[in-house]
ZANUBA-395944 format. One line per 4 residues: number of its first residue (from 1); their letters; for each residue z, x, y of N, C-alpha, C. Coordinates in steps of 0.05 Angstrom, whole numbers. Layout:
NUM) a) Z:X:Y:Z:X:Y:Z:X:Y | ...
END
This chain:
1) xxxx) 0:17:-24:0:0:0:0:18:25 | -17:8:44:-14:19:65:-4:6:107 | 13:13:113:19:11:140:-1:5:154 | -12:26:154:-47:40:173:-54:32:157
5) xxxx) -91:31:165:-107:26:146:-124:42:141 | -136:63:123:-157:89:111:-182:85:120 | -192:54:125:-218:58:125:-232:48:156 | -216:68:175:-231:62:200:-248:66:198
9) xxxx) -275:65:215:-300:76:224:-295:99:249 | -317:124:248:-317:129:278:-322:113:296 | -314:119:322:-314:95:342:-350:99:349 | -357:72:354:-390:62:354:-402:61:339
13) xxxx) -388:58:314:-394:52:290:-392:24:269 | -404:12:261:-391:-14:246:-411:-20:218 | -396:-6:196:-407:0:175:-402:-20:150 | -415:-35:138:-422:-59:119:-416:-36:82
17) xxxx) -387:-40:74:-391:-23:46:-366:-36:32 | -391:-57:30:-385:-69:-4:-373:-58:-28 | -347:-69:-37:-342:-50:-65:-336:-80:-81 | -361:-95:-87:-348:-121:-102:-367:-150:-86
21) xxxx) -368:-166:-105:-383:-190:-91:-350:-204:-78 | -330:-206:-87:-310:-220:-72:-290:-199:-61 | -291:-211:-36:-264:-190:-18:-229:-201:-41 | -212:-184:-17:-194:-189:-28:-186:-215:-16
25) xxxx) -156:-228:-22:-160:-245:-4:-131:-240:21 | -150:-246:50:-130:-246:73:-112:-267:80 | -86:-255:78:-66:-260:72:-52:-268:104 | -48:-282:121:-35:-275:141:-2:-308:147
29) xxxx) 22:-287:133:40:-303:136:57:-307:169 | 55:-326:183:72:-327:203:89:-351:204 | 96:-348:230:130:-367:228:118:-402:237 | 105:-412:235:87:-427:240:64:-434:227
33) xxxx) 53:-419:219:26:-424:198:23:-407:181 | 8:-410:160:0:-391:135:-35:-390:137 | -39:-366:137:-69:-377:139:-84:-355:121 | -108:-361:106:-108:-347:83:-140:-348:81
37) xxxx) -156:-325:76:-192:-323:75:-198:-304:59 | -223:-308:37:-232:-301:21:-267:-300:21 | -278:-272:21:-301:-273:31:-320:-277:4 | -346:-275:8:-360:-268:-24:-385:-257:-5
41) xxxx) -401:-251:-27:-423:-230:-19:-457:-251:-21 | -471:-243:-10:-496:-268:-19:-520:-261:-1 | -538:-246:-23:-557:-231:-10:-554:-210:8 | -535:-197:3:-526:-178:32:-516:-183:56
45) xxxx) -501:-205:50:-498:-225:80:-455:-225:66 | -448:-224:88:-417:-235:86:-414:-260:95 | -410:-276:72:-398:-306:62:-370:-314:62 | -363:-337:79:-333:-348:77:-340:-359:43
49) xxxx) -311:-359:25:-313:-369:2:-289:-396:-5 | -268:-376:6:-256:-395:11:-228:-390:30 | -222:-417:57:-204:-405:76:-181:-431:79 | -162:-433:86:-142:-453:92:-119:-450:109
53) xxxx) -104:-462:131:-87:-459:137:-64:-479:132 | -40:-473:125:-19:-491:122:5:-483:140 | 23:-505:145:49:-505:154:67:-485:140 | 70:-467:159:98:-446:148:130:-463:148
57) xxxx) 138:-474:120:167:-489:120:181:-478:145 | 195:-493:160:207:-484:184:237:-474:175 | 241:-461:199:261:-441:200:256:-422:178 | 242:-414:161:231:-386:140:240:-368:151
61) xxxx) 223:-370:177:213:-334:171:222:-337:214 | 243:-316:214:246:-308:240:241:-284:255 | 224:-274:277:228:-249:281:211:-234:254 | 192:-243:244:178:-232:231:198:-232:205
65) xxxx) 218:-239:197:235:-227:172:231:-252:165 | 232:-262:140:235:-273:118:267:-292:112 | 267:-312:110:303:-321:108:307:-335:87 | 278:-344:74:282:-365:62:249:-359:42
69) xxxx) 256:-343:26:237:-327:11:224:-348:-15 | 242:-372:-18:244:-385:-42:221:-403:-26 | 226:-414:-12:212:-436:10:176:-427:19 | 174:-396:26:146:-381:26:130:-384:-2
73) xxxx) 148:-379:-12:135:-377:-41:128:-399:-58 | 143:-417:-51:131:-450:-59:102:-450:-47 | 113:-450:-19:77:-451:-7:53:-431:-17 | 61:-413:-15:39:-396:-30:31:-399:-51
77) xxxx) 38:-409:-70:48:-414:-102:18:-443:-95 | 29:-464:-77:6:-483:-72:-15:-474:-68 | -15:-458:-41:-47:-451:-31:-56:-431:-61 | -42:-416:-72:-59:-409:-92:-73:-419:-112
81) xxxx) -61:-455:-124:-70:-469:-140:-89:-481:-124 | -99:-490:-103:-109:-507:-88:-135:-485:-84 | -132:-464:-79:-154:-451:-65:-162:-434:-97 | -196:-443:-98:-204:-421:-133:-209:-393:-117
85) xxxx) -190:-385:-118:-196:-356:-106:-208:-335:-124 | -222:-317:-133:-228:-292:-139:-199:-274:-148 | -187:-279:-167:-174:-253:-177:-142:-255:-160 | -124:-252:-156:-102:-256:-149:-84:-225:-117
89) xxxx) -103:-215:-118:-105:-194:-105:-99:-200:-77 | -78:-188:-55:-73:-200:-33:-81:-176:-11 | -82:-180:12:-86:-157:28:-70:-178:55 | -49:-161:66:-14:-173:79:-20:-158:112
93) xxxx) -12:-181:131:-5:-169:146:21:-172:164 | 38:-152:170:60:-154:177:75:-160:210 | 80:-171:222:93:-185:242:97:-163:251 | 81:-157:276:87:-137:297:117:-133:305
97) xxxx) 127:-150:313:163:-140:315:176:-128:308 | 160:-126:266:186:-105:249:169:-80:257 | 146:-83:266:131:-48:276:143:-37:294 | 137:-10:285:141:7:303:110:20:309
101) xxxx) 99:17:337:72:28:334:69:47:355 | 66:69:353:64:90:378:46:104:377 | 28:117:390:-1:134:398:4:165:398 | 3:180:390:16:202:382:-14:225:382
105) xxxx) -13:245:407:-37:259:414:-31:293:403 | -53:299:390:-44:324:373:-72:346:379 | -60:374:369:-88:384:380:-103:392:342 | -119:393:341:-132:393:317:-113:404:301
109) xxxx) -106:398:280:-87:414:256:-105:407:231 | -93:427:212:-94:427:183:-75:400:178 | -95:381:151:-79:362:135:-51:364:141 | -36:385:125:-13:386:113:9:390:145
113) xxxx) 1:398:169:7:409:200:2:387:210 | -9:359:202:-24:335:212:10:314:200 | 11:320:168:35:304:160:63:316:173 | 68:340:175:94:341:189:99:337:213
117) xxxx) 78:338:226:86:333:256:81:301:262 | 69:287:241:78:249:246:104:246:229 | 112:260:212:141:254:204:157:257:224 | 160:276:239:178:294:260:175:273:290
121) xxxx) 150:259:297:150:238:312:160:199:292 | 159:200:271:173:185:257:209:193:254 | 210:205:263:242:213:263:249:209:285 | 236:216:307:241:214:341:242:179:338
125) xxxx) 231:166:337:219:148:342:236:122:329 | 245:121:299:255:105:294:286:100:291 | 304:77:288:325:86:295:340:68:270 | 328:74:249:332:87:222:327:102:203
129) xxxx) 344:119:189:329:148:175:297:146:155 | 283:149:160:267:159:158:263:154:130 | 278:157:107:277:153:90:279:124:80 | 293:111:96:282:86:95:265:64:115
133) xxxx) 233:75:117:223:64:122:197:68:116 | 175:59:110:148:55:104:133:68:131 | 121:89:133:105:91:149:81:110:143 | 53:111:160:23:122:159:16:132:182
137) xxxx) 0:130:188:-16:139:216:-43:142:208 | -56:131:233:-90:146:233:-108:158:249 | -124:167:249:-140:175:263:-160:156:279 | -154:152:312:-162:141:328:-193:150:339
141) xxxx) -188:169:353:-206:190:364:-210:215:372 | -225:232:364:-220:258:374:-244:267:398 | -225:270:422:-252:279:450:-234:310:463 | -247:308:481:-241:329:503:-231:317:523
145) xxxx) -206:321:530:-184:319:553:-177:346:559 | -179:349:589:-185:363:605:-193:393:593 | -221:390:582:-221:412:573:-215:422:548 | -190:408:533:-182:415:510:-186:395:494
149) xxxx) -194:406:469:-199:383:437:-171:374:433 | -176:347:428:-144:336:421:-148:310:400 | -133:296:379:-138:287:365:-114:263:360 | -130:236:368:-111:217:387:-102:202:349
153) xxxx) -78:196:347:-73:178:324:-53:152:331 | -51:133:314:-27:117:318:-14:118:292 | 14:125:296:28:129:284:47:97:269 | 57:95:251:62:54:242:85:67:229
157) xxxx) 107:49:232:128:55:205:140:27:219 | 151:18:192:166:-2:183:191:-2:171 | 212:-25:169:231:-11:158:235:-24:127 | 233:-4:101:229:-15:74:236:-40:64
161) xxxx) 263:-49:79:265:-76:62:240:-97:70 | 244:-95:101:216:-114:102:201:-114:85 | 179:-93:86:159:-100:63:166:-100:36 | 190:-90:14:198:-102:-1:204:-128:-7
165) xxxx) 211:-146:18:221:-176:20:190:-188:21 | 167:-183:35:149:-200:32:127:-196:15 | 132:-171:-5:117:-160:-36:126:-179:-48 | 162:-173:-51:173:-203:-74:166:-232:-72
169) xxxx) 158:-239:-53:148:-261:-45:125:-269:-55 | 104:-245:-50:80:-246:-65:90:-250:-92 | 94:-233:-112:97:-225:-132:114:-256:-152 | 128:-266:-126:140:-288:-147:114:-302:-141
173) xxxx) 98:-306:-122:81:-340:-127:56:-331:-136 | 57:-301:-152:37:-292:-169:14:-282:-160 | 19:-272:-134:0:-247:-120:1:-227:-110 | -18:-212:-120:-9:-178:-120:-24:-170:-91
177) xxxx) 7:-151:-84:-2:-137:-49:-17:-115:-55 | -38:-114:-44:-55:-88:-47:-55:-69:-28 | -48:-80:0:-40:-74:16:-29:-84:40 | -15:-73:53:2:-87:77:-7:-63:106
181) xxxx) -11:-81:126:-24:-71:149:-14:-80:168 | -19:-67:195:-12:-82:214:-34:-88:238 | -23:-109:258:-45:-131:274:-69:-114:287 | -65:-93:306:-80:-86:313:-112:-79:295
185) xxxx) -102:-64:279:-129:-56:266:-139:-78:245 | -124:-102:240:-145:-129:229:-156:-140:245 | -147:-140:270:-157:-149:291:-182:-136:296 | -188:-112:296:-213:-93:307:-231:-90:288
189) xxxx) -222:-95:261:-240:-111:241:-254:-128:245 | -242:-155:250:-251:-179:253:-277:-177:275 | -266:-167:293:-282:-158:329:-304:-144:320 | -306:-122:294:-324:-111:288:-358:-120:278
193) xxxx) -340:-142:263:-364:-165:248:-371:-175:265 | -354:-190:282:-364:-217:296:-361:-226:319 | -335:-202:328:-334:-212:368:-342:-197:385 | -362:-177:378:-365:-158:408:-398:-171:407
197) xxxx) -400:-191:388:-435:-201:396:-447:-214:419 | -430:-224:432:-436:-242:463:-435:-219:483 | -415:-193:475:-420:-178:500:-433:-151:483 | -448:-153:474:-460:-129:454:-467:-107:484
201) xxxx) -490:-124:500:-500:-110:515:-484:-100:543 | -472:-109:549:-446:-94:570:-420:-76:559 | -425:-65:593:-420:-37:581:-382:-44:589 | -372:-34:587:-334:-27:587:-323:-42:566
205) xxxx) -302:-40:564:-275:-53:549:-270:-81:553 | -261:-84:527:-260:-118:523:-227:-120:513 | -217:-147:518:-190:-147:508:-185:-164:500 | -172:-178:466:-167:-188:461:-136:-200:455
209) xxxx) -124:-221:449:-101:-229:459:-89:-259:434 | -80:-239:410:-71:-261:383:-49:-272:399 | -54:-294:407:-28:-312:415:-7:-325:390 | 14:-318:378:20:-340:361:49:-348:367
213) xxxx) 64:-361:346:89:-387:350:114:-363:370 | 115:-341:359:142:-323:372:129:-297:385 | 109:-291:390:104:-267:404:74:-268:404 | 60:-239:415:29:-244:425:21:-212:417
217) xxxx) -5:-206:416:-15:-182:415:-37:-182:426 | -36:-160:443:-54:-153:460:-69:-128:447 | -96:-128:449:-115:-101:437:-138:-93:458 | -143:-66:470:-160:-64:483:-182:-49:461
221) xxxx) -203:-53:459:-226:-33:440:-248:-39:468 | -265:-13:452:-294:1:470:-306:7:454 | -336:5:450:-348:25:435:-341:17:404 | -334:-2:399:-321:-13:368:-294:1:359
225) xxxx) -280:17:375:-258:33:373:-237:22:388 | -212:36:379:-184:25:391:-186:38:411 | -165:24:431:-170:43:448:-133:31:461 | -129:9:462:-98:4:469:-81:-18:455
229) xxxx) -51:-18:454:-44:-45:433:-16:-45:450 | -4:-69:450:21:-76:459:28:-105:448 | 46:-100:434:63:-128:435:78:-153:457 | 66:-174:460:80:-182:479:104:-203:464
233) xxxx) 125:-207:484:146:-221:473:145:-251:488 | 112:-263:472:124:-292:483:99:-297:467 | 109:-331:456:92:-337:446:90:-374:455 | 74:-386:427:85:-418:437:96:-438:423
237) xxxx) 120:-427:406:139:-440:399:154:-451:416 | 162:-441:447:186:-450:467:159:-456:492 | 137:-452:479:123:-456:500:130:-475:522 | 128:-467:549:137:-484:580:116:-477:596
241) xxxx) 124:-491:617:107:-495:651:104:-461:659 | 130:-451:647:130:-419:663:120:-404:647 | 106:-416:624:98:-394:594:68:-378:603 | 51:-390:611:22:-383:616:21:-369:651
245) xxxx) 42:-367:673:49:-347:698:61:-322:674 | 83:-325:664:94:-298:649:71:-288:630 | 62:-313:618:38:-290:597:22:-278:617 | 12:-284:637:-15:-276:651:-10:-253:668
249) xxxx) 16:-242:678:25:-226:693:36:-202:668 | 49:-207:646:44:-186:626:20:-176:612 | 6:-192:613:-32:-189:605:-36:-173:632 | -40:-179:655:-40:-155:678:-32:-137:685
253) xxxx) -2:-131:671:19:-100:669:4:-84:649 | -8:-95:628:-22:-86:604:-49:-66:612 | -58:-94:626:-87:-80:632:-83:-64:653 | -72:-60:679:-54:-45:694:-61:-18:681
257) xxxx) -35:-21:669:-24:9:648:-46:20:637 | -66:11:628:-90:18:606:-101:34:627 | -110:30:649:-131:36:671:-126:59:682 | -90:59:685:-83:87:707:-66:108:692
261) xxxx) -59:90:664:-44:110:653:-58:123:629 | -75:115:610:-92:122:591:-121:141:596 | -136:161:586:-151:170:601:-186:157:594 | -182:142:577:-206:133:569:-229:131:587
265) xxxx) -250:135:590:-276:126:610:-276:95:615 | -272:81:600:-274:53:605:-254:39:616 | -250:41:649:-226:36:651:-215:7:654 | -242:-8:658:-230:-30:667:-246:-49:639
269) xxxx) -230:-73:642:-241:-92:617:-252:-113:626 | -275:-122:613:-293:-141:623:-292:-174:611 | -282:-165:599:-274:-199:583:-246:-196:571 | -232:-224:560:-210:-231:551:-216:-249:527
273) xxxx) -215:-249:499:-226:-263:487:-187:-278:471 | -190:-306:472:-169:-308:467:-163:-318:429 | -149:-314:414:-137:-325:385:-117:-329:382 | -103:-343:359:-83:-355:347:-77:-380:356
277) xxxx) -58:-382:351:-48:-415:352:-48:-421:387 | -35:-408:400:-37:-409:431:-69:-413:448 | -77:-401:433:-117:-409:444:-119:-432:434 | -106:-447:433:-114:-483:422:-101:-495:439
281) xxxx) -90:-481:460:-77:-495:485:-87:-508:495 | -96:-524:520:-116:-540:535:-116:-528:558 | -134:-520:565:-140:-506:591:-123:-478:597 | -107:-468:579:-103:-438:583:-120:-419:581
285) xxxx) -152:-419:577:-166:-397:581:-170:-398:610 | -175:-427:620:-188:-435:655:-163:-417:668 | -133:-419:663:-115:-409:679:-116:-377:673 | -120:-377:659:-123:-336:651:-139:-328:670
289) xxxx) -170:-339:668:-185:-334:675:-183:-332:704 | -172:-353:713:-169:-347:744:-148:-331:761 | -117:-329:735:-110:-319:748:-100:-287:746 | -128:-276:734:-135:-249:720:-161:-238:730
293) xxxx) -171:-259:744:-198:-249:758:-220:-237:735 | -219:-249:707:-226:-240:682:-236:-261:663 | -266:-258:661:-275:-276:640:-256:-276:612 | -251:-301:603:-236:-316:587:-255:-334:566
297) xxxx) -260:-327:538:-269:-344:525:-244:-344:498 | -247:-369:486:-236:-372:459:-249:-351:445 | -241:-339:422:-257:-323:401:-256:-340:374 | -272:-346:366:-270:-364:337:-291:-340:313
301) xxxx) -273:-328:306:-292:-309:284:-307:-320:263 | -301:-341:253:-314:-356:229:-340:-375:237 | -342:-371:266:-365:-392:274:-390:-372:259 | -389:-353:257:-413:-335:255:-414:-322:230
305) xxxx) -404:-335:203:-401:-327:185:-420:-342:174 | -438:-334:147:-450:-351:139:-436:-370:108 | -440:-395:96:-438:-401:72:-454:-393:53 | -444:-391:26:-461:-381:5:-479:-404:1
309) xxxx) -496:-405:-4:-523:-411:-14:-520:-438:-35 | -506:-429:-50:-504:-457:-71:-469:-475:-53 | -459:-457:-25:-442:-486:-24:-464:-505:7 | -450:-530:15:-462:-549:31:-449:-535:53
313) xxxx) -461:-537:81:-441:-536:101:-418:-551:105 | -404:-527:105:-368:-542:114:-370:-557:148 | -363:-584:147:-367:-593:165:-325:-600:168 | -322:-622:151:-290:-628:155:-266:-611:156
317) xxxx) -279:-577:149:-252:-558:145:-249:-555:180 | -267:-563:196:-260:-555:220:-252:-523:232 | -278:-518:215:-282:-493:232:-286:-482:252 | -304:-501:269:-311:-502:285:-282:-496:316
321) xxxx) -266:-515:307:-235:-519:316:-220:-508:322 | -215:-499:297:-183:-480:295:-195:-448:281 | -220:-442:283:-228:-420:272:-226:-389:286 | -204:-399:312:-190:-381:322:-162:-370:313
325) xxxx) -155:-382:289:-126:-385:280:-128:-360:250 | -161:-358:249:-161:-342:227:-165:-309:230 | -168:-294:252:-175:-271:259:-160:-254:243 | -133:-250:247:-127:-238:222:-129:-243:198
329) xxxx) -131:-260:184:-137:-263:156:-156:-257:157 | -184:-261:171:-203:-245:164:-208:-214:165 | -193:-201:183:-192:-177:186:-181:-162:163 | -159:-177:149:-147:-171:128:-175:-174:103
333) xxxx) -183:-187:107:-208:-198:80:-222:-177:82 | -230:-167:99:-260:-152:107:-246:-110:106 | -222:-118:96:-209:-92:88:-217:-73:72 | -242:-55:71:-258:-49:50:-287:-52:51
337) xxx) -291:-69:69:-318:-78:73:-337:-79:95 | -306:-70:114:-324:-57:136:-303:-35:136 | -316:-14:153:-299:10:153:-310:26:180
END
């Protein structure tokens, strides 16, 4: 299992490699919804096979942790009889909260000079030993800042029981974790396939913005590469009148920060593409938009997916709808398949 995920692409890159007619299937548990996608292959084309969202039993899962493990697992235990999935195989992603995610700039090293010095920032960093926690790192990008080669990574650790607590979960309703990841990079998955196509041809940074029930994530990418990530702490479970002024002024500290503090070329972002449960709001893109001075569209990843051949168009799953609720699970699906 992995934190990070192995199979980035270089940045400006978005590479189609198939290992199998059916993905695994994306898994994405939150405190609010369960939402779950399974790709298949068909003529060379990537196929929805099969996708669903259900009600997460309330009170479960708080703060990303798990309370009520017996209650997840019923539900999962359903969507697995309900959905004919391909093989039992899960690909997990984990609630930004229990992350720890930090950007960690190195100057070229040997492998083995690459692992001790992200342990040694995994020790700074977390504020439990080290030994108990799950963590990876990867390779972002490597350029020239000021002059010198430097070799940009993000560093992920978690702390073990978590992902122990939501393996067992799998494991009781009879699906195996293949791997566990975190938001940002399913996210830049998903964006890889299917959301930088409206702005293919313009040039700067785009930002996207997983709204869900207890918190938000923010991702800047360029060039099909990462480029910034921040967790925000609001979501729309308590959603209010003051929720969409506080989101829109932390979405502006964000992009702010990205511009004067990061050295990237692309400093400013040209769109805001919104997902999760919070982009089903009514008129919160119009208020972003205006009061961000920043084009604002919904992102619905599944609009642009095709069906296999022998099924009918899905008309009642309401794709069309809520097919902003699926970005991570697809990102999670396409784990392997794009790289």
């Amino acid at each position: 299992m992995a934190v990070c995920p192995a199979d980035q692409a270089s940045r400006g890159e978005t590479k189609h490699a198939f290992s199998g007619r059916f993905s695994r299937i994306g898994l994405d548990i939150g405190s609010a919804r369960i939402k779950m996608v399974q790709l298949t292959r068909d003529y060379n084309r990537i196929c929805l096979h099969q996708y669903g969202v259900y009600p997460t039993p309330e009170n479960c899962i708080e703060g990303g942790k798990i309370i009520d493990p017996v209650a997840v697992s019923e539900v999962l235990q359903e969507i697995r009889h309900k959905h004919l999935c391909h093989k039992n195989r899960v690909n997990l992603c984990l609630n930004s909260q229990n992350v720890i995610l930090r950007p960690v700039t190195l100057p070229p090293l040997d492998p083995p000079d690459t692992a001790r010095a992200m342990r040694w920032e995994a020790e700074k960093h977390l504020l439990i030993p080290v030994e108990q926690a799950v963590s990876d790192y990867t390779l972002i990008d490597k350029r020239v800042v000021d002059q010198k080669t430097v070799c940009e990574y993000v560093l992920a650790a978690v702390p073990k029981a978590i992902v122990n607590s939501y393996s067992a979960v799998l494991v009781k309703a009879g699906l195996y974790p293949e791997a566990i990841e975190t938001a940002p990079f399913t996210l830049l998955r998903s964006l890889r396939l299917t959301g930088t196509n409206t702005f293919q041809a313009e040039p700067g940074a785009l930002a996207i913005i997983n709204i869900g029930a207890q918190s938000a994530e923010l991702l800047i990418f360029a060039q099909g590469g990462y480029r910034f990530y921040r967790n925000l702490n609001l979501g729309v479970e308590k959603f209010s009148e003051e929720t969409p002024p506080k989101l829109a002024r932390q979405i502006a500290q964000s992009l702010e920060y990205y511009a004067y503090e990061t050295k990237y070329p692309e400093k400013q972002c040209r769109a805001l593409l919104l997902c999760g449960g919070g982009s089903l709001i009514a008129g919160l893109d119009t208020f972003l938009e205006q009061e961000l001075s920043l084009r604002t569209e919904q992102y619905n990843p599944l609009a642009s997916l095709a069906l296999p051949a022998s099924k009918q168009p899905v008309t009642a799953c309401r794709a069309g709808e809520d097919g902003s609720l699926y970005v991570i699970a697809l990102g999670l699906a396409l784990r392997g398949w794009i790289r």
